[in-house]
C-alpha positions as CSV (number, residue, x, y, z in Angstrom):
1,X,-29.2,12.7,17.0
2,X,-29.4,16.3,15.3
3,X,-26.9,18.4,13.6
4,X,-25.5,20.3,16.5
5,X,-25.8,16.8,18.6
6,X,-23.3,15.8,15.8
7,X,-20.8,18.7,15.5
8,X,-20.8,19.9,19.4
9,X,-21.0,16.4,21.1
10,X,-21.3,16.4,24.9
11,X,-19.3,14.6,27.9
12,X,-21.9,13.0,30.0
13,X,-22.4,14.0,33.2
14,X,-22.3,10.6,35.6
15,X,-18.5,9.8,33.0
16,X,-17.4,12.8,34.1
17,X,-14.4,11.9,38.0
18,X,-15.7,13.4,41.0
19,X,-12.9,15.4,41.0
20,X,-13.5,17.1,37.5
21,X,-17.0,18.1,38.2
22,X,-16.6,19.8,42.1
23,X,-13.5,21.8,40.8
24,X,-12.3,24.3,43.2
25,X,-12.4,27.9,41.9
26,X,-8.9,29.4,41.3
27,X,-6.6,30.5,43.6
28,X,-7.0,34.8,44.0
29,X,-3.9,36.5,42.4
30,X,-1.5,38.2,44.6
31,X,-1.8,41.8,45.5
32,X,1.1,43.1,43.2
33,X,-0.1,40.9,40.4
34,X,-3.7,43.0,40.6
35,X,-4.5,46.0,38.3
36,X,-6.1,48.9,39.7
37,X,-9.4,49.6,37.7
38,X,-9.6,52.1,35.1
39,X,-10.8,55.3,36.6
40,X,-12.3,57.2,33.3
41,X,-12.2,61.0,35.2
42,X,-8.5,60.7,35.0
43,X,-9.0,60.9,31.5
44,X,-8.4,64.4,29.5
45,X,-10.8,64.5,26.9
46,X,-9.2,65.9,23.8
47,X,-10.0,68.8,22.4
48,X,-10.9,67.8,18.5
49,X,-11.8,70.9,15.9
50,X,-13.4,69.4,12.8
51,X,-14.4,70.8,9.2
52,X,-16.7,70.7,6.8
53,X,-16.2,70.5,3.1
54,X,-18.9,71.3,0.4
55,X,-18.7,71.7,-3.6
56,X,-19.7,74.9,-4.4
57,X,-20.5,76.8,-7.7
58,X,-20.9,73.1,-9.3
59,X,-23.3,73.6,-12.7
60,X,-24.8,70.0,-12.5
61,X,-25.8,69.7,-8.7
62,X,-26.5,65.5,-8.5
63,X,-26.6,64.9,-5.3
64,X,-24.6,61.6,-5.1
65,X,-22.2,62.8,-7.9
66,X,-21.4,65.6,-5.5
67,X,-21.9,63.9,-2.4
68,X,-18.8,61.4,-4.0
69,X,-16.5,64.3,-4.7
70,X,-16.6,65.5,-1.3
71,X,-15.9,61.9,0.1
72,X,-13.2,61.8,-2.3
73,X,-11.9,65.2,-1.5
74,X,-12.2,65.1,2.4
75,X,-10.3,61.7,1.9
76,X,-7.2,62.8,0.6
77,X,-6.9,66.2,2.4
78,X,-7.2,63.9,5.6
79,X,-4.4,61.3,3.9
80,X,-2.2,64.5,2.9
81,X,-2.6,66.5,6.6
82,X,-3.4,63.8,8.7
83,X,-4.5,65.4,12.3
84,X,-3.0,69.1,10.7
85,X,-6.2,69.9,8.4
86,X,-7.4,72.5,10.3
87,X,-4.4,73.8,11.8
88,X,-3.3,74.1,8.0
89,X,-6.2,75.9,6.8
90,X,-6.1,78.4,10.0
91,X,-2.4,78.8,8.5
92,X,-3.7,79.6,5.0
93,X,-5.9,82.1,6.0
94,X,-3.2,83.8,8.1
95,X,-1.1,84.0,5.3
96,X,-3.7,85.4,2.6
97,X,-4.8,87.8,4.9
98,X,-1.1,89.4,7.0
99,X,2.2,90.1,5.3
100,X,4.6,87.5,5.4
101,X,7.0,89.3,7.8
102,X,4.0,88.9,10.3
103,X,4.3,85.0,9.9
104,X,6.4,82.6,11.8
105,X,8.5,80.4,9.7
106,X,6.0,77.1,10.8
107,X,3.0,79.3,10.1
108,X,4.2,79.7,6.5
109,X,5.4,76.0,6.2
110,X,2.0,74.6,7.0
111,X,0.7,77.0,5.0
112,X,2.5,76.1,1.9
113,X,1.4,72.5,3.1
114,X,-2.4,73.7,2.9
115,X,-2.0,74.7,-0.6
116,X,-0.2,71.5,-1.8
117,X,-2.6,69.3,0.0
118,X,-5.5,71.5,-1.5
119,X,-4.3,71.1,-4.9
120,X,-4.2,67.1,-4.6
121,X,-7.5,66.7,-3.1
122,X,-9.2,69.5,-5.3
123,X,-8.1,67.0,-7.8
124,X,-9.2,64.1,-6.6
125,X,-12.8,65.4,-6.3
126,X,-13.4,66.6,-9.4
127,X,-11.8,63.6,-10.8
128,X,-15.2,62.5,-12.6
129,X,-17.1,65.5,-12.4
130,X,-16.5,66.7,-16.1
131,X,-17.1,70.4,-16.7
132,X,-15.5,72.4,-13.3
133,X,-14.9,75.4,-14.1
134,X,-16.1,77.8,-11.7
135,X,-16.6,74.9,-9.0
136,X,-14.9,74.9,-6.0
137,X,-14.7,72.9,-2.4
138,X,-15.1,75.1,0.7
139,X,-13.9,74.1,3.4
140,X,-14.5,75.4,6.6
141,X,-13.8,74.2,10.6
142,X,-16.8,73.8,12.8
């Protein structure tokens, strides 16, 4: 006898009832109880913008030092805007470029939510980066 032998033991055929061994195969379910299959053209495929973030004007370019601050930084933007982030920046842009009596009143909400996000994240990313100054994350949609 080996391990599995052991562990996973088998019922013997010939102990097995006549009845337990030519077993009938179920019954077919009932026409209301069936599901219609999944038909995957009735789907509507939707319509996802992404973005792409990258430190710029950092003085000590390591790659995985920076390739951490972006993580860190894309992170919490997402946990700040959830699905928003680009609808936000588009927003922010608006609003630094047009007066604000050309915005809506939601256009300059989610734009004041851009900037709060921004200000989180920007300091997330650099949170062990040391010297900063000039850097900056640019973020951009695709």
């Amino acid at each position: 006898m080996n391990q599995f032998e052991l562990f996973f033991p088998r019922v013997a055929a010939k102990a097995l009832p006549i009845a337990l061994s030519q077993q009938a195969p179920p019954p077919p379910l009932p026409q209301e109880d069936r599901e219609e299959p999944f038909q995957f053209e009735d789907v509507e495929v939707e319509a996802r913008v992404t973005y792409a973030v990258r430190l710029a004007d950092y003085p000590h370019p390591a790659a995985d030092a920076v390739k951490v601050a972006e993580q860190r930084f894309r992170r919490e933007i997402d946990r700040q805007l959830g699905t928003d982030v680009v609808e936000a920046l588009r927003a922010f842009q608006n609003a630094s470029e047009s007066s604000e009596s050309d915005l809506s009143k939601a256009e300059i909400a989610m734009a004041k939510r851009w900037a709060k996000a921004y200000d989180a994240a920007r300091t997330a990313g650099f949170r062990d980066l040391g010297d900063t100054d000039e850097a900056f994350f640019d973020v951009r949609s695709i």
